[in-house]
N, C-alpha and C positions, 0 to 999 in steps of 0.2 A: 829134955830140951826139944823146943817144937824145932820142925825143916827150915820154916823163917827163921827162927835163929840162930840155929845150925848153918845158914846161910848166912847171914849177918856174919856172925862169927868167924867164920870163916874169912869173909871178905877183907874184917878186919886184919888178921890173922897173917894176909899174902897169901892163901891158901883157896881161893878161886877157883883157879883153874882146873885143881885136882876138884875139886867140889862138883862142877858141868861137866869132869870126860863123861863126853858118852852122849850127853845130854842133851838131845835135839827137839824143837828148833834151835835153840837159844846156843849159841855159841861164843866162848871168849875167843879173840882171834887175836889180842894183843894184851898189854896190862891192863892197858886202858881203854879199851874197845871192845866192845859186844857187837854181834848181828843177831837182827831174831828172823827167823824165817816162818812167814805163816800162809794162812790160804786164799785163794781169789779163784774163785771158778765165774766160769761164762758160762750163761745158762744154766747154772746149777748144775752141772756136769763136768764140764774140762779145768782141772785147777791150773790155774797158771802161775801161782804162787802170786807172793807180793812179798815185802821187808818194811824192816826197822833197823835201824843202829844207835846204839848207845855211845855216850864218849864220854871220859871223867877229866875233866880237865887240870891244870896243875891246881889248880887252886881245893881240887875235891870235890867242885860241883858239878852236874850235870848237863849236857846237849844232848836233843833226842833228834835225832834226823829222821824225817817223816812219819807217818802215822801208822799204827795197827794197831787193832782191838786185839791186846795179849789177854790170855784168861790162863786159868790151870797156875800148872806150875811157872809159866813162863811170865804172870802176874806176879806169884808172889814170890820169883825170884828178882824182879824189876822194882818192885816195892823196897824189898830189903836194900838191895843194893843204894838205892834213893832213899834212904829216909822216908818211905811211907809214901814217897814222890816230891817232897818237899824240898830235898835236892838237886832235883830239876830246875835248870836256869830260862829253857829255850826248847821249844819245840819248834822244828826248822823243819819246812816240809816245802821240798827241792822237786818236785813233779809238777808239772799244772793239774794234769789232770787224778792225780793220786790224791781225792778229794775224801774218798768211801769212808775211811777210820778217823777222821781230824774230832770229830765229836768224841768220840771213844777218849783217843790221849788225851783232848785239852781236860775231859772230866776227872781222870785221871792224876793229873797233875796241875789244879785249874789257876795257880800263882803263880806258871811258867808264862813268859812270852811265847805267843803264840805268833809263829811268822809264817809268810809265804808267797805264793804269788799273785802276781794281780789275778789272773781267773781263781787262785782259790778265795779270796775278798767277795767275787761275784757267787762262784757255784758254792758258798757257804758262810753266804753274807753275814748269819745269824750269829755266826763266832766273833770274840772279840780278838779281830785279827790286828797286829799294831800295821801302823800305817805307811811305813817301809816295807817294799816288799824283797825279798832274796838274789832275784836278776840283779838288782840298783848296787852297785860298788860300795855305795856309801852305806847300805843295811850292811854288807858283809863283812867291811872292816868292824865291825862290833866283836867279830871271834877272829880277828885274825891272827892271835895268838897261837891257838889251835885249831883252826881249820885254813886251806883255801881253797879258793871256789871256780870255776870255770865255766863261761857261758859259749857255748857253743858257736862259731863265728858263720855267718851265710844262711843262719838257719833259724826260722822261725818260732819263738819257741810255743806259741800256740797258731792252729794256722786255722783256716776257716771250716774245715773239716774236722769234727771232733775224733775221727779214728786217729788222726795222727798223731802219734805219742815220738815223735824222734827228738825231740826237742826236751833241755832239762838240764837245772844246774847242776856241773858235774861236784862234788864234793870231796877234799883229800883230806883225812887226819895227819897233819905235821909230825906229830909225836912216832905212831906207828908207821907212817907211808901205806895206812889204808886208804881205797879209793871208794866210796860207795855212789854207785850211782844207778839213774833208773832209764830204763831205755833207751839210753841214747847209744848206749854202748851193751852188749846182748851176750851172753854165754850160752851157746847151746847144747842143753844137758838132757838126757834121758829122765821122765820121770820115775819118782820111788824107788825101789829097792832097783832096776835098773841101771837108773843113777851111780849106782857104786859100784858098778861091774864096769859099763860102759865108758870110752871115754869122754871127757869135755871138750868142745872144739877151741881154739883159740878166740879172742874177742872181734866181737862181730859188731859195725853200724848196723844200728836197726832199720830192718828192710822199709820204713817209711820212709827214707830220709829224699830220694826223689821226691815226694810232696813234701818234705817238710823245706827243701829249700829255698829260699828268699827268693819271688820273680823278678831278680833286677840283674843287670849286668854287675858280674864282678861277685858274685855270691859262692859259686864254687871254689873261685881262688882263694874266698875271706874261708872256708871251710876248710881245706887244704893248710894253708897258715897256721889254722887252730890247731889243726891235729899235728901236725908237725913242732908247733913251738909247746902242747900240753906234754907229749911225746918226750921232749928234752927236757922240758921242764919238772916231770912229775917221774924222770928217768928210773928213781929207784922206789917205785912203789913195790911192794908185796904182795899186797892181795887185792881182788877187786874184789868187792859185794854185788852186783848183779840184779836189779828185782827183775822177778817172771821166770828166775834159772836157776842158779848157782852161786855159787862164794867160789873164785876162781884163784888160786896161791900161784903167783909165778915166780919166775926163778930173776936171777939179782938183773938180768939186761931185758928181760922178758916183757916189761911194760912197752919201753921201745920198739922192740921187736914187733910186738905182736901188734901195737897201733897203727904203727907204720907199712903192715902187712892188709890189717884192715882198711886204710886208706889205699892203696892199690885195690881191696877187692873192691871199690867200688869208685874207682875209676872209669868204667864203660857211664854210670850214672851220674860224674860230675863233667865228661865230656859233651856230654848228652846235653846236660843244663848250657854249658855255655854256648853251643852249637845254637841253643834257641835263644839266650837271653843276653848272649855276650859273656 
């Protein structure tokens, strides 16, 4: 029997999990839930990593949350799992500026809905992106079944500076209480083997979010609101997915905890804001 269908089989089987121990990137993290962890370097030197997630919905089919060019094994274990990709419903790509791999997945899998956001429509016009994009409520009740989604309150999600990445819809699987999301919220992990000695710090706003916030009055408090009502709202998450870090597991109060700790650390920066803009 080939590793595809030894994978296949398995899958079918409920036998998954034991199939990937070990097996990184690509990790199960739930029944229904995969993350793949792969590479992103600046300058062709410093990886800073980047992601994907998988989600199998009740129905059996697929949502791929943002783009990577998977190859190796971590293809053709995405392929089996998908029907060859054919089980892919939706490629939902929740960063603005996580533009680099969208040609890769929509080839991929090129009879999924391809979504995302308005700057991904511009910085990769060339895709047949649908014409909803992911921020708009009205695109996101389409999976509300199994996902919900949260756009960050006071804060711009693309702003006139392209360094700024703090901005980005956050994304929770219903099913497992995974959270995956890219920047906006940061795990700080030592890289490679490192990594697993060292420990993870608690979740962090990403150090852009002074420029990423709205110049108007009343923007730090709309920021503050957010995290505080995602905080009670999303109280019993498990794990966050992280891109640029980590897969972060916390413990049953640990989402609250640690967001609400993260909005204190960067309270000298939303004082800051209002001192200037109201």
């Amino acid at each position: 029997m080939s590793r595809h269908s030894h994978f296949a089989s398995s899958f079918r089987n409920g036998h998954v999990g034991d199939f990937l121990k070990g097996e990184k990137p690509l990790q199960q993290l739930a029944e229904n839930f995969w993350n793949f962890r792969g590479s992103f370097k600046i300058a062709k030197i410093l990886d800073v990593g980047t992601q994907m997630s998988l989600v199998r919905c009740a129905n059996g089919r697929f949502l791929v949350l943002d783009s990577y060019s998977v190859d190796d094994d971590d293809r053709e274990n995405l392929l089996a799992l998908t029907d060859g990709g054919k089980a892919i419903d939706a490629i939902i790509n929740v960063h603005p500026f996580h533009t680099l791999h969208c040609r890769a997945m929509h080839d991929l899998a090129p009879p999924a809905r391809l979504i995302g956001t308005r700057r991904h429509r511009v910085a990769a016009a060339e895709l047949p992106w649908e014409d909803g994009v992911i921020e708009d409520p009205r695109t996101q009740a389409d999976f509300v079944k199994e996902l919900d989604f949260s756009l960050p309150g006071g804060v711009d999600l693309v702003t006139d500076d392209d360094s700024v990445h703090a901005g980005s819809v956050l994304v929770r699987h219903r099913d497992s209480g995974i959270v995956h999301v890219d920047d906006t919220l940061n795990v700080l992990a030592a890289p490679g083997i490192l990594g697993r000695i060292l420990p993870q710090s608690q979740l962090k706003f990403h150090q852009a979010l002074p420029k990423a916030l709205e110049k108007r009055p009343g923007a730090a408090d709309a920021f503050v609101r957010w995290a505080q009502k995602i905080a009670q709202d999303w109280t019993h998450t498990s794990i966050v997915c992280a891109a640029h870090s980590a897969v972060r597991r916390l413990s049953r109060e640990g989402w609250q905890k640690e967001l609400l700790e993260a909005l204190s650390g960067v309270r000298k920066t939303l004082d800051k804001h209002r001192a200037e803009f109201g």
